[in-house]
N, CA and C atoms as an extended XYZ file, in Angstrom:
594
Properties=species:S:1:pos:R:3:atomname:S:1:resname:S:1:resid:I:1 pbc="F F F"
N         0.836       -1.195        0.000 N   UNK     1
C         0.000        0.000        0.000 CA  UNK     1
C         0.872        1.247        0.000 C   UNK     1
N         0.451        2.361       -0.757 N   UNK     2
C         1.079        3.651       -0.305 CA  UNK     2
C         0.750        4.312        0.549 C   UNK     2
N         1.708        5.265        0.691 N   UNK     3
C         1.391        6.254        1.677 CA  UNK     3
C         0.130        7.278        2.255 C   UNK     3
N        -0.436        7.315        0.990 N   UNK     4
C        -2.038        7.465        1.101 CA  UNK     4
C        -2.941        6.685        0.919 C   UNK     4
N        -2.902        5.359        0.892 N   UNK     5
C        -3.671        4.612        0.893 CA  UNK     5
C        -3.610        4.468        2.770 C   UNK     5
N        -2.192        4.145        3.386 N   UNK     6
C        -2.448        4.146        4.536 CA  UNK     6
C        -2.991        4.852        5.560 C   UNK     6
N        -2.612        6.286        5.029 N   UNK     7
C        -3.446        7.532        5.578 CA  UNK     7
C        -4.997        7.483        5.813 C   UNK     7
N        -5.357        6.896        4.248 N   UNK     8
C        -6.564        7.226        4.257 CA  UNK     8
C        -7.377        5.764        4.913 C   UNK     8
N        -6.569        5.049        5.133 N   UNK     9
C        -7.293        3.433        6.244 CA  UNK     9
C        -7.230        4.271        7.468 C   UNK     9
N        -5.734        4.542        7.716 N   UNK    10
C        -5.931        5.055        9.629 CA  UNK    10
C        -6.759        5.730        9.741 C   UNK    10
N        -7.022        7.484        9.206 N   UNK    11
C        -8.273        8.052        9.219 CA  UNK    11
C        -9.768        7.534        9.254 C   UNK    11
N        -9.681        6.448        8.479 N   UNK    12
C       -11.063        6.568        8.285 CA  UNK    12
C       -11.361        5.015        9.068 C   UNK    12
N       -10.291        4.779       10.233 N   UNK    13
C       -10.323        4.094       11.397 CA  UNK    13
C       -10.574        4.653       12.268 C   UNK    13
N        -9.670        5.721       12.781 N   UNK    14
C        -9.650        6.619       13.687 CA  UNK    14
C       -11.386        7.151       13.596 C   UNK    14
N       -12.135        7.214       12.684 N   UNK    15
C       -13.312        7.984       12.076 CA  UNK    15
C       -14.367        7.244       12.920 C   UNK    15
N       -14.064        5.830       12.118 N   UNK    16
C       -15.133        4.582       12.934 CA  UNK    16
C       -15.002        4.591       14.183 C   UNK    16
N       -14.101        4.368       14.763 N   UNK    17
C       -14.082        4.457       15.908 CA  UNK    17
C       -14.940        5.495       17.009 C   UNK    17
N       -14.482        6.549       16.257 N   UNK    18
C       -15.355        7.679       17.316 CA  UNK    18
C       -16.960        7.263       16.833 C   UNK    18
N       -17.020        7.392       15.313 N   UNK    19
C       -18.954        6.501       15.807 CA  UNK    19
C       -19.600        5.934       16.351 C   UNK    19
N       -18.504        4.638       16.545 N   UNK    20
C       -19.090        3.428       17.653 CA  UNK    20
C       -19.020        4.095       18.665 C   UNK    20
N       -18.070        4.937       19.473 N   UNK    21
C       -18.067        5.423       20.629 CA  UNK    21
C       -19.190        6.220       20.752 C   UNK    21
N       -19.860        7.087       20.031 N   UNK    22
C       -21.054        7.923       20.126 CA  UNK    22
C       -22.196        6.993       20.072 C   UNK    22
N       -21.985        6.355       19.165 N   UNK    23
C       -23.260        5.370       18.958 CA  UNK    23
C       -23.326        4.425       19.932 C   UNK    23
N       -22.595        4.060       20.800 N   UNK    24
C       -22.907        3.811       22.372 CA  UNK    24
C       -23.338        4.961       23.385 C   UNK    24
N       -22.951        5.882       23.044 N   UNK    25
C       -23.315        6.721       24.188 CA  UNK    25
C       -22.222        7.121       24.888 C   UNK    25
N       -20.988        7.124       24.303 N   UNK    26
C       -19.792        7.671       25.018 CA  UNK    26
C       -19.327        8.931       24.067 C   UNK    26
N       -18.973       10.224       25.245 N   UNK    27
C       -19.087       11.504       23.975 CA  UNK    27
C       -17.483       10.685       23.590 C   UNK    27
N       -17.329       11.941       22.422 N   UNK    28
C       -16.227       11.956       21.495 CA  UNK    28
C       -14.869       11.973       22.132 C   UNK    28
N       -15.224       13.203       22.814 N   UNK    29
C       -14.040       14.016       23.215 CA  UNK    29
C       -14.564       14.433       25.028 C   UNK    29
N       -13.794       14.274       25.886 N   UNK    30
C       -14.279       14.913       27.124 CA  UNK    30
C       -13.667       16.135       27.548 C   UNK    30
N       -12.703       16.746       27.275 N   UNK    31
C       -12.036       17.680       27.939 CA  UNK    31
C       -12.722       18.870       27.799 C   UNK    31
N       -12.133       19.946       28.550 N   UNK    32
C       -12.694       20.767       28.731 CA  UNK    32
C       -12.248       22.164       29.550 C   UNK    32
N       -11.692       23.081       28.539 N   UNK    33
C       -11.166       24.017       28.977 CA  UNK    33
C       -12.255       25.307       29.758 C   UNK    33
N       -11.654       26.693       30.845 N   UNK    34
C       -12.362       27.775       31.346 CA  UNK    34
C       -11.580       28.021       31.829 C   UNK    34
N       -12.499       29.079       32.946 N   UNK    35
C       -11.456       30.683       33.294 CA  UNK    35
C       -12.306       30.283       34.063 C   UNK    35
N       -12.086       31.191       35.293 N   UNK    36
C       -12.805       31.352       37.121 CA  UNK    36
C       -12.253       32.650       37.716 C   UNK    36
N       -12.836       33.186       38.494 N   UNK    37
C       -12.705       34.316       39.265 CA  UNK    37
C       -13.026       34.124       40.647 C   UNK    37
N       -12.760       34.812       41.567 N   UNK    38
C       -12.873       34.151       42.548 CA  UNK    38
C       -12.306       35.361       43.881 C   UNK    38
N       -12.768       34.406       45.285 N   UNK    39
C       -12.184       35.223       46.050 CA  UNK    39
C       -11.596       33.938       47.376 C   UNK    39
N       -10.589       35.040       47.752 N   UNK    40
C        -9.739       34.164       49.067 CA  UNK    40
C        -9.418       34.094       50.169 C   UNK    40
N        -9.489       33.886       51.193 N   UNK    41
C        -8.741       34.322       52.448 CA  UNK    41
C        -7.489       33.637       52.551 C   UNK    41
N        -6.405       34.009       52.576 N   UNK    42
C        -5.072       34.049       52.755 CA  UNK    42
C        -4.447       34.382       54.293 C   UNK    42
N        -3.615       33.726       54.475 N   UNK    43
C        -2.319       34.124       55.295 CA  UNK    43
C        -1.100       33.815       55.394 C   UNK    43
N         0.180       34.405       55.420 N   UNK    44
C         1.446       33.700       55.394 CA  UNK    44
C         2.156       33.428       56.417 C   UNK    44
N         2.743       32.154       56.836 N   UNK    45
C         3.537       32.128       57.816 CA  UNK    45
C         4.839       32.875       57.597 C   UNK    45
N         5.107       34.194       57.776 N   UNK    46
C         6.842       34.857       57.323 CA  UNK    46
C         7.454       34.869       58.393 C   UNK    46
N         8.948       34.870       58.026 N   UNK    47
C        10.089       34.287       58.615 CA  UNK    47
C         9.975       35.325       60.115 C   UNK    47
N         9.487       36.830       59.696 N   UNK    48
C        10.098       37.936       60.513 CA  UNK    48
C         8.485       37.775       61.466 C   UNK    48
N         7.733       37.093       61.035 N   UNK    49
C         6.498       36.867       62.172 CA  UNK    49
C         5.292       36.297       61.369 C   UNK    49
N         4.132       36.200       61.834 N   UNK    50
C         2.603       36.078       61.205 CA  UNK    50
C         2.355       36.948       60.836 C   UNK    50
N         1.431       36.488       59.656 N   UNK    51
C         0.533       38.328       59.368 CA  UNK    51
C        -1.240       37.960       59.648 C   UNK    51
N        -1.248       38.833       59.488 N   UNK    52
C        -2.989       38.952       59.654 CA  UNK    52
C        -3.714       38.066       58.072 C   UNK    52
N        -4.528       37.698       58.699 N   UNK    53
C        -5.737       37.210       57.263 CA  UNK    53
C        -6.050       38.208       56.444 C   UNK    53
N        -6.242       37.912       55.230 N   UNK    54
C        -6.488       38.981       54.305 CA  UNK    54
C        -7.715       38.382       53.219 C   UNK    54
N        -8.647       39.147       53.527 N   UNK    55
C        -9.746       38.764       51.859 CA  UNK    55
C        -8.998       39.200       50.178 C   UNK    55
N        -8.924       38.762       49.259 N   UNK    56
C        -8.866       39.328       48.066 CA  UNK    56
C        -9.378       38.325       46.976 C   UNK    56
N        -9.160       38.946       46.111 N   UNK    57
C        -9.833       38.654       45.081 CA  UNK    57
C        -8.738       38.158       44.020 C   UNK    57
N        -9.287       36.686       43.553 N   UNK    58
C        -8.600       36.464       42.390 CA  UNK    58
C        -9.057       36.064       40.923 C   UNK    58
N        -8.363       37.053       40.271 N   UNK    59
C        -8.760       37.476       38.636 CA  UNK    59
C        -8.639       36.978       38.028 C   UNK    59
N        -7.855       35.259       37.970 N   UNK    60
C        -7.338       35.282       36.910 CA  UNK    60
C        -7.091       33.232       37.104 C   UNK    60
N        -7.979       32.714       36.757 N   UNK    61
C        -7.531       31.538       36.874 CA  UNK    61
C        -7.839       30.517       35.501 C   UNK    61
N        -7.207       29.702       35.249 N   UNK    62
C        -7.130       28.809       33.697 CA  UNK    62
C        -7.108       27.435       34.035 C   UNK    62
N        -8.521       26.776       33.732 N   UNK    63
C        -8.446       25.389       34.136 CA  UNK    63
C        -8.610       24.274       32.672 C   UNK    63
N        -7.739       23.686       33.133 N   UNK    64
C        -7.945       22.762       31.641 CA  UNK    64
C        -8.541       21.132       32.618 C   UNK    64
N        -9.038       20.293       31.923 N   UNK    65
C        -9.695       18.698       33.280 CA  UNK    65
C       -10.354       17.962       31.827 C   UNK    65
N       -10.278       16.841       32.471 N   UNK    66
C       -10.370       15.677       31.476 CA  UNK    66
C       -10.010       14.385       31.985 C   UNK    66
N       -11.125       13.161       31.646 N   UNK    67
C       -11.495       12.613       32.351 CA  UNK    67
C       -10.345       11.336       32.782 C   UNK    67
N       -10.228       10.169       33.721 N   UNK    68
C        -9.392        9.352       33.451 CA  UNK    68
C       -10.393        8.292       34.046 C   UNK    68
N        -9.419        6.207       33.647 N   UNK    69
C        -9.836        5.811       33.667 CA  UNK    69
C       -10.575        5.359       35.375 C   UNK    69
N       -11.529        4.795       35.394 N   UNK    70
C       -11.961        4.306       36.847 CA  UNK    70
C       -12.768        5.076       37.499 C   UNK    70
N       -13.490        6.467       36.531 N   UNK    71
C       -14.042        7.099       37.041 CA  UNK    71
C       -14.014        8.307       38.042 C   UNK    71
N       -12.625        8.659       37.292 N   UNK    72
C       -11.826        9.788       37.980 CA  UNK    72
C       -11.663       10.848       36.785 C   UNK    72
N       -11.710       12.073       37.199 N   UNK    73
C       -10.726       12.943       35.950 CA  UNK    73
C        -9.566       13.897       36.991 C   UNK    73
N        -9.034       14.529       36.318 N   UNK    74
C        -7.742       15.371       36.519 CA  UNK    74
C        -8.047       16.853       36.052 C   UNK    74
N        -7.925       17.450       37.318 N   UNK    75
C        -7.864       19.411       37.401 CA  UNK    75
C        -6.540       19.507       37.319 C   UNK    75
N        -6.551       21.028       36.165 N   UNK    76
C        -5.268       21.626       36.024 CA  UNK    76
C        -5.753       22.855       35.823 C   UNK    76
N        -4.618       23.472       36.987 N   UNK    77
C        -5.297       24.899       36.959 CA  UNK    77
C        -3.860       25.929       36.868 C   UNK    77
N        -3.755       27.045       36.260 N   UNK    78
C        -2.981       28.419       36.278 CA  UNK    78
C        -3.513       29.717       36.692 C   UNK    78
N        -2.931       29.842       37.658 N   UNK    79
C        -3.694       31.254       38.452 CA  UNK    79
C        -2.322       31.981       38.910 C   UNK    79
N        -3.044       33.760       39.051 N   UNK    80
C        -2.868       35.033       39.257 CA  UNK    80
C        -3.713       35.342       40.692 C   UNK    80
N        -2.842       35.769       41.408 N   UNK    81
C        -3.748       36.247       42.326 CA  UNK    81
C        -2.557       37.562       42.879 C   UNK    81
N        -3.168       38.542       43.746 N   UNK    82
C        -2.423       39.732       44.094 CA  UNK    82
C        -3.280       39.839       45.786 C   UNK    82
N        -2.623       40.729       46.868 N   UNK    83
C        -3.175       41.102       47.959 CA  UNK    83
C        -2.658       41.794       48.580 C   UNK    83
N        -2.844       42.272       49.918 N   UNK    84
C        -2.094       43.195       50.888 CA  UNK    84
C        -2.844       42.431       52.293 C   UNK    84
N        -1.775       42.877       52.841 N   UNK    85
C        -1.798       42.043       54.311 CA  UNK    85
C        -1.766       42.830       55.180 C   UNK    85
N        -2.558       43.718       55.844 N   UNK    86
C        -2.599       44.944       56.975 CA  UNK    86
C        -1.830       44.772       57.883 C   UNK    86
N        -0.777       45.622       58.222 N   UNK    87
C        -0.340       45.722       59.156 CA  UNK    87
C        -0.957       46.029       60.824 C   UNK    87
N        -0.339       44.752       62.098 N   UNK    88
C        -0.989       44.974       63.034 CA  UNK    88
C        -0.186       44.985       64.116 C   UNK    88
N        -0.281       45.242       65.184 N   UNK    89
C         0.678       45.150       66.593 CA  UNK    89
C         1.165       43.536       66.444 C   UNK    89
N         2.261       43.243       66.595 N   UNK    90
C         2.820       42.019       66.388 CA  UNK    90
C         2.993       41.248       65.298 C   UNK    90
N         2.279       41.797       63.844 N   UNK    91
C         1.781       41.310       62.668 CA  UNK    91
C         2.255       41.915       61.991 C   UNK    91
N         3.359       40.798       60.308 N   UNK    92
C         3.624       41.839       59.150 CA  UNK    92
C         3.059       42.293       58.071 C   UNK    92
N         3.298       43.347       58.033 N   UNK    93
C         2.531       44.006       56.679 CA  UNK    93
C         3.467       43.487       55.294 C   UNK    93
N         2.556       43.248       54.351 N   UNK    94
C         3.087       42.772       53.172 CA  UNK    94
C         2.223       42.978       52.061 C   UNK    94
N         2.406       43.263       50.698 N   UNK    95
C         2.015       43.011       49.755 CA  UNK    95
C         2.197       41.567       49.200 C   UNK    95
N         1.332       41.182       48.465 N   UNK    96
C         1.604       39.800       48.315 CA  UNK    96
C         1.163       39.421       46.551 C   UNK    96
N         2.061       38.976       45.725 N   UNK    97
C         1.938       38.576       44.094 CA  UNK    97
C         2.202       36.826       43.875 C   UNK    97
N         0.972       36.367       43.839 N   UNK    98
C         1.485       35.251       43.483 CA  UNK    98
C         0.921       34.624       41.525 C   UNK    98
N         1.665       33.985       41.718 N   UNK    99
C         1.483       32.517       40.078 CA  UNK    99
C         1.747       31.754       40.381 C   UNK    99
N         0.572       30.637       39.979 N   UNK   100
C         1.172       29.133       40.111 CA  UNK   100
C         0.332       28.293       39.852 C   UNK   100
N         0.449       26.958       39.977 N   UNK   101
C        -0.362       25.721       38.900 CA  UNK   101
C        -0.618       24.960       40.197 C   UNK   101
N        -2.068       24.116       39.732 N   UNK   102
C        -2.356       23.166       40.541 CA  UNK   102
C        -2.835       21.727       39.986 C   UNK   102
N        -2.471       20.949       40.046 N   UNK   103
C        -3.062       19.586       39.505 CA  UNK   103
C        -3.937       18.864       40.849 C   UNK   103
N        -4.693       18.148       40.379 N   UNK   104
C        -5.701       17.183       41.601 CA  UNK   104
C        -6.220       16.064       40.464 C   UNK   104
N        -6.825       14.930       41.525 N   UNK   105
C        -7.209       14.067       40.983 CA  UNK   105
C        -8.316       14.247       42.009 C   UNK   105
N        -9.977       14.289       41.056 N   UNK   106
C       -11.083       14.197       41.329 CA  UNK   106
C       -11.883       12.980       41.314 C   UNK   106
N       -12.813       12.567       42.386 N   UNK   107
C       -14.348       11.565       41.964 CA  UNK   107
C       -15.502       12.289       42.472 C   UNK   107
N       -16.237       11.972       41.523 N   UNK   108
C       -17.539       12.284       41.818 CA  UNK   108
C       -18.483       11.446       42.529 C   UNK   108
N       -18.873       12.150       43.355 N   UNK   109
C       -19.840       11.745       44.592 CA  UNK   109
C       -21.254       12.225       44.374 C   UNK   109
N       -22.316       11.099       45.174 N   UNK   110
C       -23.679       11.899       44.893 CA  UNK   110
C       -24.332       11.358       46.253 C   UNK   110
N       -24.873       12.820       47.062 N   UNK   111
C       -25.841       12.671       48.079 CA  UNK   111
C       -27.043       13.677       47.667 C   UNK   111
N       -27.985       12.746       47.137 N   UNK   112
C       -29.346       13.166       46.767 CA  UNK   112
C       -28.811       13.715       45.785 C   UNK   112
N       -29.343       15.125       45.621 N   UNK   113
C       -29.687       16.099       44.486 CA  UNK   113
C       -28.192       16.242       44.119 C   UNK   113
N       -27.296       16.217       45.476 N   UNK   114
C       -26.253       16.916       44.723 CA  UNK   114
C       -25.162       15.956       44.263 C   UNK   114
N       -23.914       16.477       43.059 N   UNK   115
C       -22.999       15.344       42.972 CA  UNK   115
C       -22.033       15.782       42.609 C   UNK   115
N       -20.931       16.343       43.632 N   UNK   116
C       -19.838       17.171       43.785 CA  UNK   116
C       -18.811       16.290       43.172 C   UNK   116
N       -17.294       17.313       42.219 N   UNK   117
C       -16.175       15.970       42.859 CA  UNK   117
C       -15.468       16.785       43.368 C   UNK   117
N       -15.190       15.611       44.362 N   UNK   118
C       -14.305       15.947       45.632 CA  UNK   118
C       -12.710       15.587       45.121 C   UNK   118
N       -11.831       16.552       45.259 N   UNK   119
C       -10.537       16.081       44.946 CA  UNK   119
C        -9.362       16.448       45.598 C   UNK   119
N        -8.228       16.348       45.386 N   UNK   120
C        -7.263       16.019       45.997 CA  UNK   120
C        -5.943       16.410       45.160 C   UNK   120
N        -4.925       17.779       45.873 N   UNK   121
C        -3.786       17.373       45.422 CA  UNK   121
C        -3.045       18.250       45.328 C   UNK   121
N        -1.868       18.686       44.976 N   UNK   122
C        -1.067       19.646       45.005 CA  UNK   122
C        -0.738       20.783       43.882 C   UNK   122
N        -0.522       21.784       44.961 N   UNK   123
C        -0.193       23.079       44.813 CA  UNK   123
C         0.959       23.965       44.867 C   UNK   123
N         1.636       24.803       43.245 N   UNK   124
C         2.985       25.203       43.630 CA  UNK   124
C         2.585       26.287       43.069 C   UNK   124
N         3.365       27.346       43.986 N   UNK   125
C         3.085       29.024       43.436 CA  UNK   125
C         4.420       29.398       43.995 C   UNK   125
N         5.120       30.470       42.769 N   UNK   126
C         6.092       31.524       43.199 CA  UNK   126
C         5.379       32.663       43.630 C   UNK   126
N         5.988       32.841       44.728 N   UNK   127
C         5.331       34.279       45.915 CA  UNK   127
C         6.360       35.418       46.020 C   UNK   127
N         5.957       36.669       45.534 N   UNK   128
C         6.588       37.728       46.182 CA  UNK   128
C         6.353       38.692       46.426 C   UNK   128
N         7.139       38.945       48.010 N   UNK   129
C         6.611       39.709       49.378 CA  UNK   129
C         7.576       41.160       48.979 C   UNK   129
N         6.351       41.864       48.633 N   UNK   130
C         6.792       43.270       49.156 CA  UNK   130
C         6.334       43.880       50.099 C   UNK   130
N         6.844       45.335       50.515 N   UNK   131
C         6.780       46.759       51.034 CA  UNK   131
C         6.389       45.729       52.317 C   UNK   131
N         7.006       45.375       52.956 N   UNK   132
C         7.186       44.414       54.554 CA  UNK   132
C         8.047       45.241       55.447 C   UNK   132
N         6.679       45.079       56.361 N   UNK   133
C         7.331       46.083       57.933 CA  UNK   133
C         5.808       46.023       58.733 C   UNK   133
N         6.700       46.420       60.349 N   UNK   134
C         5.453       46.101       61.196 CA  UNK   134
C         5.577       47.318       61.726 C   UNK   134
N         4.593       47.220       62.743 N   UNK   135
C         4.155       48.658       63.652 CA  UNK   135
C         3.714       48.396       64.839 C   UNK   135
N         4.078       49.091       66.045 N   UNK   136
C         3.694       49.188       67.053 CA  UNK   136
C         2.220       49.307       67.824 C   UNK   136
N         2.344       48.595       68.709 N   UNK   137
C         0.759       48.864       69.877 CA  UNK   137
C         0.061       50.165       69.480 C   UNK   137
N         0.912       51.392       69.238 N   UNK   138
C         0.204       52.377       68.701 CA  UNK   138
C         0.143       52.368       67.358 C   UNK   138
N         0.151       52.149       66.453 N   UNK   139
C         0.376       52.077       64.938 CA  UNK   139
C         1.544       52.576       64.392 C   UNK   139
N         2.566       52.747       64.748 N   UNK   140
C         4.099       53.572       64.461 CA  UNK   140
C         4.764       52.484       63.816 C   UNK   140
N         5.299       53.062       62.752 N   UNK   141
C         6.413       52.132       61.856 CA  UNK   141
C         7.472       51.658       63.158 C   UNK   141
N         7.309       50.041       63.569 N   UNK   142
C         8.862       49.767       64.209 CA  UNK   142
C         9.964       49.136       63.334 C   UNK   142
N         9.678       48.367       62.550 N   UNK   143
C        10.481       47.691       61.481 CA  UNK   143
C        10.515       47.602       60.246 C   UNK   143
N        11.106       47.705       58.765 N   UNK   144
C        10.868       47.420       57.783 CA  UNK   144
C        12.167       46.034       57.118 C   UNK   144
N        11.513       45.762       56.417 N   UNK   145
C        12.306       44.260       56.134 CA  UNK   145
C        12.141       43.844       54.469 C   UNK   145
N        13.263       43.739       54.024 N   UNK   146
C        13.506       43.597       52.627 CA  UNK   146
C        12.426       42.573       51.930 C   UNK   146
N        12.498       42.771       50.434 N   UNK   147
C        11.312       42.488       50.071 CA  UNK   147
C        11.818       40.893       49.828 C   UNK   147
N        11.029       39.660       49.623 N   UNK   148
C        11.311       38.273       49.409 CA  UNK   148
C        10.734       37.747       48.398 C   UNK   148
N        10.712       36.497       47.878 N   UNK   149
C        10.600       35.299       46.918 CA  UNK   149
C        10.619       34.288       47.394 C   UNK   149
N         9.300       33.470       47.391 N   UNK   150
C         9.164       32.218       47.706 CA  UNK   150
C         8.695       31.047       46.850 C   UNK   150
N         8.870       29.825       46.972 N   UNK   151
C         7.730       29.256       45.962 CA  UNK   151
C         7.381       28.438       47.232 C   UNK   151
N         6.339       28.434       47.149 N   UNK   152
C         5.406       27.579       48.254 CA  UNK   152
C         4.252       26.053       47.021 C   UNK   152
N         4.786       25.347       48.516 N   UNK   153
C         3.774       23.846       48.126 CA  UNK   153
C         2.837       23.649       48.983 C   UNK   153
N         1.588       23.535       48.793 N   UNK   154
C         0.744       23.094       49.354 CA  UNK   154
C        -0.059       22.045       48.870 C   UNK   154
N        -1.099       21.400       49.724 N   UNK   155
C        -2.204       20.437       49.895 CA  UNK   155
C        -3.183       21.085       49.548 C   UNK   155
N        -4.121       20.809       48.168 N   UNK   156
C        -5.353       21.319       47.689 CA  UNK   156
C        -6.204       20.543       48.335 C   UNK   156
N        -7.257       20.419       48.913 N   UNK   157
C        -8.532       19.968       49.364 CA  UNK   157
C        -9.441       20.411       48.498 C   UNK   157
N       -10.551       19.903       48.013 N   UNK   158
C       -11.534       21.061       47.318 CA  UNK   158
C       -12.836       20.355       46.818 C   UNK   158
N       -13.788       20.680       46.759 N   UNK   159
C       -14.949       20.120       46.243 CA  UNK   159
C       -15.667       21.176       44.843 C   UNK   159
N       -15.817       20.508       43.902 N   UNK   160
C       -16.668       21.451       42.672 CA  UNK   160
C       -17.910       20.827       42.154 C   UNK   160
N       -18.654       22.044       41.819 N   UNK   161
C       -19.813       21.513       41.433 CA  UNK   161
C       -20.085       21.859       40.446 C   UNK   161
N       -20.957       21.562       39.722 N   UNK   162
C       -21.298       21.795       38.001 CA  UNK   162
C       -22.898       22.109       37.375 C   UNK   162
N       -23.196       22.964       36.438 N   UNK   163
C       -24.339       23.053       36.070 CA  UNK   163
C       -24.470       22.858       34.928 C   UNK   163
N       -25.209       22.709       34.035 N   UNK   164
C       -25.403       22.831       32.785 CA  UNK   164
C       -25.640       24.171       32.304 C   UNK   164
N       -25.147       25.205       31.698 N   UNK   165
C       -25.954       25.879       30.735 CA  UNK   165
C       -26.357       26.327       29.193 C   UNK   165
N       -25.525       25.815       28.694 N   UNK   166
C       -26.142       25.238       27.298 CA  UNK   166
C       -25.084       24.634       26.836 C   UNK   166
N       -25.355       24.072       25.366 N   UNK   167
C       -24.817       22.814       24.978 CA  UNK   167
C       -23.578       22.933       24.369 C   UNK   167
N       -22.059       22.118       25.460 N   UNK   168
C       -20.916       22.469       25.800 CA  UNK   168
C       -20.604       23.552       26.728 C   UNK   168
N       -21.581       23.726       27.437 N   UNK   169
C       -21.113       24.893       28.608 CA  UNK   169
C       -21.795       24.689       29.714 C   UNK   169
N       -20.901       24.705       30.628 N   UNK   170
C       -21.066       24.700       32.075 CA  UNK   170
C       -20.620       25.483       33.150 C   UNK   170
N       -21.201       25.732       33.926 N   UNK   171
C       -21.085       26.882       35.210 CA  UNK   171
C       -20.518       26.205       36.141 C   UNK   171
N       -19.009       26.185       37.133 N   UNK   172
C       -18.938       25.464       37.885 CA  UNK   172
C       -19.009       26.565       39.412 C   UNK   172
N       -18.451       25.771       40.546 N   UNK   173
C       -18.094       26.424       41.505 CA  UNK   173
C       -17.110       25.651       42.252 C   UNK   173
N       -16.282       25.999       42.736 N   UNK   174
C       -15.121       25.448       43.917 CA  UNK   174
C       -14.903       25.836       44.583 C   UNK   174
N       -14.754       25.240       46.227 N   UNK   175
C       -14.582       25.684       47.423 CA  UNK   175
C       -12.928       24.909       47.683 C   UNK   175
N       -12.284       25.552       48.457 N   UNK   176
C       -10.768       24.884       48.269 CA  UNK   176
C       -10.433       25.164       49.435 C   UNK   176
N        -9.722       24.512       50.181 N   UNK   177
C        -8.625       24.679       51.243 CA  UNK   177
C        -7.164       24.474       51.091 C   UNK   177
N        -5.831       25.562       50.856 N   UNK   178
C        -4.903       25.335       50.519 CA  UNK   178
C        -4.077       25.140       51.719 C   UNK   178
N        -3.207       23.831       51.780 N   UNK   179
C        -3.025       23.616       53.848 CA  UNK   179
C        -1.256       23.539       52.985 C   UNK   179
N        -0.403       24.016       53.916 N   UNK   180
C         0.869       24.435       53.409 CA  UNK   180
C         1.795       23.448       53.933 C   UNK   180
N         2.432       22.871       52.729 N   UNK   181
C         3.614       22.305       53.060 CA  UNK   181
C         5.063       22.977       52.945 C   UNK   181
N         5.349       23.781       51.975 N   UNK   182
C         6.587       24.488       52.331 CA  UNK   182
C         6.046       25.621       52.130 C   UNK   182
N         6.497       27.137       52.318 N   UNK   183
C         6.234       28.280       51.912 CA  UNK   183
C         5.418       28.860       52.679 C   UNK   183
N         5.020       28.407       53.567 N   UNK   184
C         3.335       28.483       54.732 CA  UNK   184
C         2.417       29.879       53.951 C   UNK   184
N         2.001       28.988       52.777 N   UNK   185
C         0.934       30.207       52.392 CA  UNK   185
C        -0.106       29.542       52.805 C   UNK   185
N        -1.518       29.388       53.353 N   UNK   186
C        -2.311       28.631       54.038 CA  UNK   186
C        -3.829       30.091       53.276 C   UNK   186
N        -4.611       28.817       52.594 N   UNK   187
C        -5.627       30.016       51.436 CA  UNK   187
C        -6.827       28.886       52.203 C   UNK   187
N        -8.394       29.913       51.955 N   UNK   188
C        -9.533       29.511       51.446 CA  UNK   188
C       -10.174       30.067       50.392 C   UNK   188
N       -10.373       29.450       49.266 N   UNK   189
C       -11.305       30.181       48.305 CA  UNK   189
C       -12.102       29.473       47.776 C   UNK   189
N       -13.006       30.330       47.195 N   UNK   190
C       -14.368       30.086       46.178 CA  UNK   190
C       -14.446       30.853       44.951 C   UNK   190
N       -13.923       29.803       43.907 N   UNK   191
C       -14.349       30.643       42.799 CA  UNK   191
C       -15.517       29.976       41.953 C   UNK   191
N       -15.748       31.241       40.848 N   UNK   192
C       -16.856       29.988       40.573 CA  UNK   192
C       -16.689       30.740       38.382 C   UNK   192
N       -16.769       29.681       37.750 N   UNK   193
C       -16.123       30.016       36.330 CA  UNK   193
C       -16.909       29.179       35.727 C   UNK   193
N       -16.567       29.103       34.501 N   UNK   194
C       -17.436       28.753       33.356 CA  UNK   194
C       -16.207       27.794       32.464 C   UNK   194
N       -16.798       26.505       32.048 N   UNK   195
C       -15.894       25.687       31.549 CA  UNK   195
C       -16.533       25.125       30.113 C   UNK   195
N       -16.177       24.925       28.921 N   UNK   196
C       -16.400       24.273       27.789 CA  UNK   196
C       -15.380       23.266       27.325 C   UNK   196
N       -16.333       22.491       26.682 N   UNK   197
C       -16.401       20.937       26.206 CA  UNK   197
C       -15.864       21.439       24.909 C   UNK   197
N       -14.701       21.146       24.081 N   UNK   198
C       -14.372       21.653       22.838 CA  UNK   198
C       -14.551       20.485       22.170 C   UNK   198
């Protein structure tokens, strides 16, 4: 056979194949790219002390997920997030810039109506700490302390949920607990984004 004769067998294998798969009832393709927005409570364990909890908001997150075998799929996520950390009596003030990726391995669970997946897994972000310094019982500048770079690992915890809203699109939401293994960045957030089936 030639070279296009073989082409045109694999193709139009590769072709059959996905029919039978539809024509059972298995989609084509599962993956499924989106964006999320979201908000967090944060705190860092830093070297020169604790800081206070901080709410903010994050703008900017990129999830790609797709399914695996046994009834599991796999989150992959790229996020932006930014904050400030108020300075308090005993507590450092910091600006705070982070980026970083998260992978988990999800299952889906169902009690009654609802059928979350619950997943599992780790978290790496480069962190850096500016305009750091604390202040006194009265609010008075006592210290200022050079600015830093971290990359922190943490433990994702997280549960998401999913809606339909039209065909290839879905509304999700995620609740997350980020528990710190190096870097002591220690997060809660909820974002909630929109994901498509390409």
């Amino acid at each position: 056979m030639t070279r296009l004769q073989w082409t045109v067998a694999l193709l139009a294998l590769s072709l059959s194949g996905e029919s039978r798969a539809a024509a059972i009832g298995l989609p084509a393709n599962t993956a499924r790219i989106g964006y999320a927005v979201g908000i967090s409570r944060m705190a860092v364990d830093d070297p020169d002390g604790a800081t206070k909890a901080a709410n903010s908001v994050q703008p900017l997150t990129l999830i790609y997920t797709d399914w695996l075998p046994g009834g599991l799929r796999y989150w992959a996520e790229g996020y932006f997030a930014r904050t400030n950390l108020d300075a308090a009596a005993g507590k450092v003030a910091e600006d705070v810039s982070r980026y970083g990726i998260q992978f988990a391995v999800q299952r889906n669970f169902r009690w009654g109506w609802w059928s979350p997946w619950l997943g599992v897994g780790m978290d790496v972000s480069r962190n850096r700490y500016s305009k750091r310094y604390t202040v006194d019982s009265d609010g008075y500048l006592l210290a200022t302390y050079p600015d830093r770079s971290t990359t922190a690992v943490g433990i994702s915890v997280h549960a998401v949920s999913e809606w339909a809203l039209a065909r290839d699109w879905d509304l999700s939401a995620k609740l997350e607990q980020v528990i710190p293994v190096s870097g002591g960045v220690t997060e809660t957030a909820l974002t909630v984004g929109i994901l498509y089936l390409y």
